[in-house]
N, C-alpha and C positions, 0 to 999 in steps of 0.2 A: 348701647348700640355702637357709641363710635369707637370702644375697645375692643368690642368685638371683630370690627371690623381692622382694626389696626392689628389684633393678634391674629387672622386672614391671612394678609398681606404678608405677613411675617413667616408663617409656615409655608407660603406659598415660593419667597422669597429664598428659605432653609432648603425647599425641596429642590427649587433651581439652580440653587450652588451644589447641592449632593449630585442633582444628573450630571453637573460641567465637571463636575472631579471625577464620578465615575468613566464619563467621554476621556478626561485627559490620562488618567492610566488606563484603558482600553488602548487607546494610543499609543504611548509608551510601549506597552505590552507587543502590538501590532508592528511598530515600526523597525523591529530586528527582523522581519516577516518579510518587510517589502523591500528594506533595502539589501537585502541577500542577493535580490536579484540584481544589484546592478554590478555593472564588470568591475566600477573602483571600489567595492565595499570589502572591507577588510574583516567583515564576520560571516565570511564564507568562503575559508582557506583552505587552499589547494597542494599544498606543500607543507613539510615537516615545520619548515621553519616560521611560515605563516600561522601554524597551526598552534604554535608556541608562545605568538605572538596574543594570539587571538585568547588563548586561555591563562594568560595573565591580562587582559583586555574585562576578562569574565572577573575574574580575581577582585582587582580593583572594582568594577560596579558591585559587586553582591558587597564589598566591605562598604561601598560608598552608601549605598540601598541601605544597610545595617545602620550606622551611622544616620542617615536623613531618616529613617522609622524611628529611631531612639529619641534625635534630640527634638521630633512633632511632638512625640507622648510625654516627655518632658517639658514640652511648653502647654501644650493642654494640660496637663496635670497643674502645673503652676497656676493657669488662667483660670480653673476651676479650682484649687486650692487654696489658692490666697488673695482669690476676687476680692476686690473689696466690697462691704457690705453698710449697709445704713447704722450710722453711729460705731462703724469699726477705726480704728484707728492703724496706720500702715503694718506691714509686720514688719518685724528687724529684721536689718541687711544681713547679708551671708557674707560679706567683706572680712578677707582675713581667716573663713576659715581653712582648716588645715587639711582638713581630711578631702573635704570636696577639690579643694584644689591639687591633692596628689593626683584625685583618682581624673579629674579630667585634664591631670600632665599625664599619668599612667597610658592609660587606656590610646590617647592617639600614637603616643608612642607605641606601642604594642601595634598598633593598626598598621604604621610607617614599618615596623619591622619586619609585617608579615610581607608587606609589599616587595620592599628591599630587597631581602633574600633571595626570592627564584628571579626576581627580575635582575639579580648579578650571575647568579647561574646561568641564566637563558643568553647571555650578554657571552659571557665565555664560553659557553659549548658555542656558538656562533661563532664567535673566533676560534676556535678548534676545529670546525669543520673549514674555512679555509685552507688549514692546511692539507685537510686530507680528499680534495676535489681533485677529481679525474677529467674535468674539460674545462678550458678556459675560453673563456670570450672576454678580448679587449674591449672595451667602450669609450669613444671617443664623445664627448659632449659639444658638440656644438651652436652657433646662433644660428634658427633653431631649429635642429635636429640632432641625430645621433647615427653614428659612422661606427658599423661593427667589423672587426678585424677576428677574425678564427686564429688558435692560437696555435703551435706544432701537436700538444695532445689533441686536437680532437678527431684524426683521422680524417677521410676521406675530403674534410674543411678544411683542415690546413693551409692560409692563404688566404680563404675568400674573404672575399668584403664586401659588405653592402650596409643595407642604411635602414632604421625605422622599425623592419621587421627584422625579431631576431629570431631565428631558426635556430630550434636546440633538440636533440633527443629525447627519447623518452627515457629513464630509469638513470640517469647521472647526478653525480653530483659536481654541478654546476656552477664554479667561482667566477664571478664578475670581476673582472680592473677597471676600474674606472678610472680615466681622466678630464683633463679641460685645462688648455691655453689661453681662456678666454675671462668667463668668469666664473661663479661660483654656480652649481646644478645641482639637482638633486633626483638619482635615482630610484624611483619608486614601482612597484608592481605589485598592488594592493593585496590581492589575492595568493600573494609569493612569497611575500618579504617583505619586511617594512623598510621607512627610505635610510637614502644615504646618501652622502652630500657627495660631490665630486668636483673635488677642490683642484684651483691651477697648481702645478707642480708640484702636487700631490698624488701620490698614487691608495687609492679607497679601494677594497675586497668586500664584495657581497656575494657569502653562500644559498644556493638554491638548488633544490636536489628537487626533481623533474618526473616526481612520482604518477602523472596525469594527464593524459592529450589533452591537450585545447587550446585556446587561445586566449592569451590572457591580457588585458590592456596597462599600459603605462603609463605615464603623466611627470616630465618634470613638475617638482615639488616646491622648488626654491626661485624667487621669482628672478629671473633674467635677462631681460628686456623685453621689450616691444612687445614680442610676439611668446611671452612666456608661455601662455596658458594654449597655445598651440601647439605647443614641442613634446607629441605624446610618440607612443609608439608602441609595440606591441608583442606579446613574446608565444611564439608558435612551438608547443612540444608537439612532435613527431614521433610515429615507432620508427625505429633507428635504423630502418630499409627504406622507408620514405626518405628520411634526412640525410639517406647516401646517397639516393637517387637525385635530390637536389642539390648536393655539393657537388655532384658528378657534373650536372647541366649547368653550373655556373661556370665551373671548370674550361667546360665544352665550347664554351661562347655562341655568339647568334645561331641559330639555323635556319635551313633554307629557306622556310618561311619569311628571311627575310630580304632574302636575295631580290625579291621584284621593289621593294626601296630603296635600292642602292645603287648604282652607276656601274653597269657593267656584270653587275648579279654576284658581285664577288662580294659574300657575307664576312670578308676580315675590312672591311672599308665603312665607316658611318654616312649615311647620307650626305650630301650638299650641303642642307641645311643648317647639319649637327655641328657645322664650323662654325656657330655662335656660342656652342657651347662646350669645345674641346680645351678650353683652360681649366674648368669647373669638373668636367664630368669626364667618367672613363666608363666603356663597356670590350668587358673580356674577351678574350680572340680576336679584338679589332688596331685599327690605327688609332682609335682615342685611346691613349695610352699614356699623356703627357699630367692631367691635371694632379697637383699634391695631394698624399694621404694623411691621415695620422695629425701625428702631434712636429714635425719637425719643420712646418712651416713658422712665420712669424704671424702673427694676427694684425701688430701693424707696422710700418715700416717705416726706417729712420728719419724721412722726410715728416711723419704723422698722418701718411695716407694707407689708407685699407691693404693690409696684407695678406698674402695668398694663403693663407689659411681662414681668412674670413670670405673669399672668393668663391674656394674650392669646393664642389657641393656632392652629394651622393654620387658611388658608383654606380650604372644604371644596367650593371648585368641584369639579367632575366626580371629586368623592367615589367614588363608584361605577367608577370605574375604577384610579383608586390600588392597588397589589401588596399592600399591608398597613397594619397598623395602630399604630397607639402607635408612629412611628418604627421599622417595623420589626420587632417582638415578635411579632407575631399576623398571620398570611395574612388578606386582605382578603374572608371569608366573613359572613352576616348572623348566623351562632350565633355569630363573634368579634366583631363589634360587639354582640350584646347583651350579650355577657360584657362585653365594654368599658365600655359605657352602665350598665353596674348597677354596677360597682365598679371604677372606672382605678386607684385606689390600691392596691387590692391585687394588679392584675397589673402594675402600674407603680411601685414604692416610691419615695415622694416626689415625683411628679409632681402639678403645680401642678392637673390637673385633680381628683386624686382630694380636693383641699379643699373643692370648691364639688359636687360631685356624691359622696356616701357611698352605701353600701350602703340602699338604703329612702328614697331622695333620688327615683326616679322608679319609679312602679310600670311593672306589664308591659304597661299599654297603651301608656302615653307610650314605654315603649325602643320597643314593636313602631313605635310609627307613626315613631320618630325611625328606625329601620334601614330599615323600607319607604322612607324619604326618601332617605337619602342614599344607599342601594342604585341609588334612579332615577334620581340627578344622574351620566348621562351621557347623549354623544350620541344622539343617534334614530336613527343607523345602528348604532350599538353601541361599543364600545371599541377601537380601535385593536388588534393581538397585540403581544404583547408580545415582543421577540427572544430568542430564549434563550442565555446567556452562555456563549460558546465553553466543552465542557470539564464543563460545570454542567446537571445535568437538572431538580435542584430550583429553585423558582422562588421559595419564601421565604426570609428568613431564616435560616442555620444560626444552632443554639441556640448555637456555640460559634466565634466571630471569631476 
């Protein structure tokens, strides 16, 4: 009776480890299923070169899969073949032999080779498509965000800058510069490319060729202070009548729409208010026109206080159509720019704006009329739509990259 019961126990106990293994590769199996859908997942590529990325991604797991089936049945085998049994005596070591040990030098070698090879192919045609890209975007990396400069190829952009979102056409192929005077970053756009560091006084190229409307999200990768895991941004392809339509209205600077916030109705003038932030920020066709671009400021200055490149912060032309705010953190609504405007330091930790603007830095007239402004810096036909990112129905931010 009481064996039987104990052999019970026992089958009951075999069956409940078979369901929890069956559950965990159901799982497994499932989870390429559900992370497809989020905007950072990189086994749902949108570009040639994402696509390249993604199928030496495949590569490697089926050899790793192969590999982990083999050496299971090889241990089952073992554990059933040389169990030890009543009045057996151990069996002899394999130490020393020869053959066995070619074959499991052989074989991982073999396995590293097959890896190797296209994943130094995929490496170099990647460096070959840099040279041969038809539209350039500078990238500037900053604490934390990202300051995009249009380069002489892209036509009707030539010039513009702004921040965060990068606006690119559709059917190009699309070379990155990357820089930073600051520390070290890393550019990444999951679904586009894999990353790439973007080193001080260094200049990094990353090709992307822009086969696909939508919207795609980004994420510094390489941690760099405070506020790393905030410093996202996002990459808008466009058909290439759109994206001249909005090179043109960046070009064009404010419209009238924003003439009743401004002294006098004259739309080349920034508000009253916006003289808290005409060291830091420029918007096109106006008198904000002073704050540094780029890289040719210093980050910090001889004395070892904060310099005007750690100051300096987004251009804020056509403000008012931007997806969001603080790189990313906050969907681009006028209740998140007054949160913003009253306190950046506390939804931003350590960002260079929350030192020159604290909590009680501008009352509620000065935020209202600053977010009526920058709400109106856009076109006079209205904002462009935005594409929605294959897969993706949220159009901000996820809290969690």
């Amino acid at each position: 009776m009481h064996r039987g019961s104990t052999g019970g126990r026992r089958r009951t106990l075999t069956r409940l480890v078979t369901l929890l293994a069956l559950i965990v590769l159901a799982g497994g199996f499932l989870l390429p299923v559900v992370g497809a859908q989020s905007p950072y997942s990189t086994i749902s590529p949108q570009s040639p070169q994402a696509e390249d990325i993604q199928w030496l991604y495949r590569l490697v797991f089926w050899l790793a899969l192969a590999v982990f089936v083999g050496v299971q049945i090889a241990i089952v085998y073992a554990v059933l073949r040389y169990r030890r049994r009543s009045n057996d005596e151990r069996p002899e070591p394999i130490h020393g032999n020869k053959n066995l040990e070619i074959i499991w030098t052989v074989i991982p070698a073999i396995i590293l080779l097959i890896i190797f090879i296209p994943t130094v192919r995929t490496i170099y045609a990647h460096a070959d498509q840099v040279e041969n890209g038809n539209f350039t975007v500078e990238v500037y990396a900053k604490q934390w965000w990202w300051e995009i400069h249009y380069a002489d190829d892209t036509g009707e952009a030539a010039g513009v800058v702004t921040a965060n979102d990068i606006v690119v056409p559709q059917g190009k192929d699309v070379v990155f510069k990357l820089y930073s005077n600051n520390v070290i970053h890393s550019f990444w756009v999951p679904q586009l490319s894999g990353k790439l560091d973007v080193m001080p006084g260094h200049e990094n190229k990353l090709p992307i060729t822009t086969e696909n409307v939508g919207m795609y999200f980004g994420q510094c990768a390489e941690y760099c202070g405070d506020s790393h895991a905030l410093m996202r941004f996002k990459v808008i392809v466009q058909p290439q009548e759109e994206f001249d339509a909005w090179a043109t209205a960046w070009k064009a600077g404010p419209s009238e729409a924003s003439a009743e916030f401004v002294a006098d109705g004259d739309i080349a003038k920034v508000p009253e208010a916006f003289g808290l932030c005409l060291a830091c920020h420029q918007v096109e066709g106006t008198n904000a026109a002073f704050a540094p671009e780029g890289l040719d400021e210093e980050a910090v200055t001889d004395t070892g206080d904060m310099g005007p490149a750690k100051f300096a912060g987004p251009n804020l032309s056509l403000m008012g159509c931007r997806t969001t705010i603080g790189a990313g953190i906050l969907p681009n609504t006028p209740e998140n720019m007054a949160k913003w405007l009253e306190d950046p330091g506390a939804i931003k930790p350590g960002v260079y704006m929350g030192e020159v603007i604290e909590k009680g830095t501008l009352n509620d007239e000065q935020i209202q009329q600053l977010v009526n402004y920058l709400e109106s810096l856009k076109p006079a036909e209205g904002c462009s739509e935005i594409p929605v990112q294959p897969g993706v129905e949220e159009q901000v931010m996820p809290s969690n990259p």
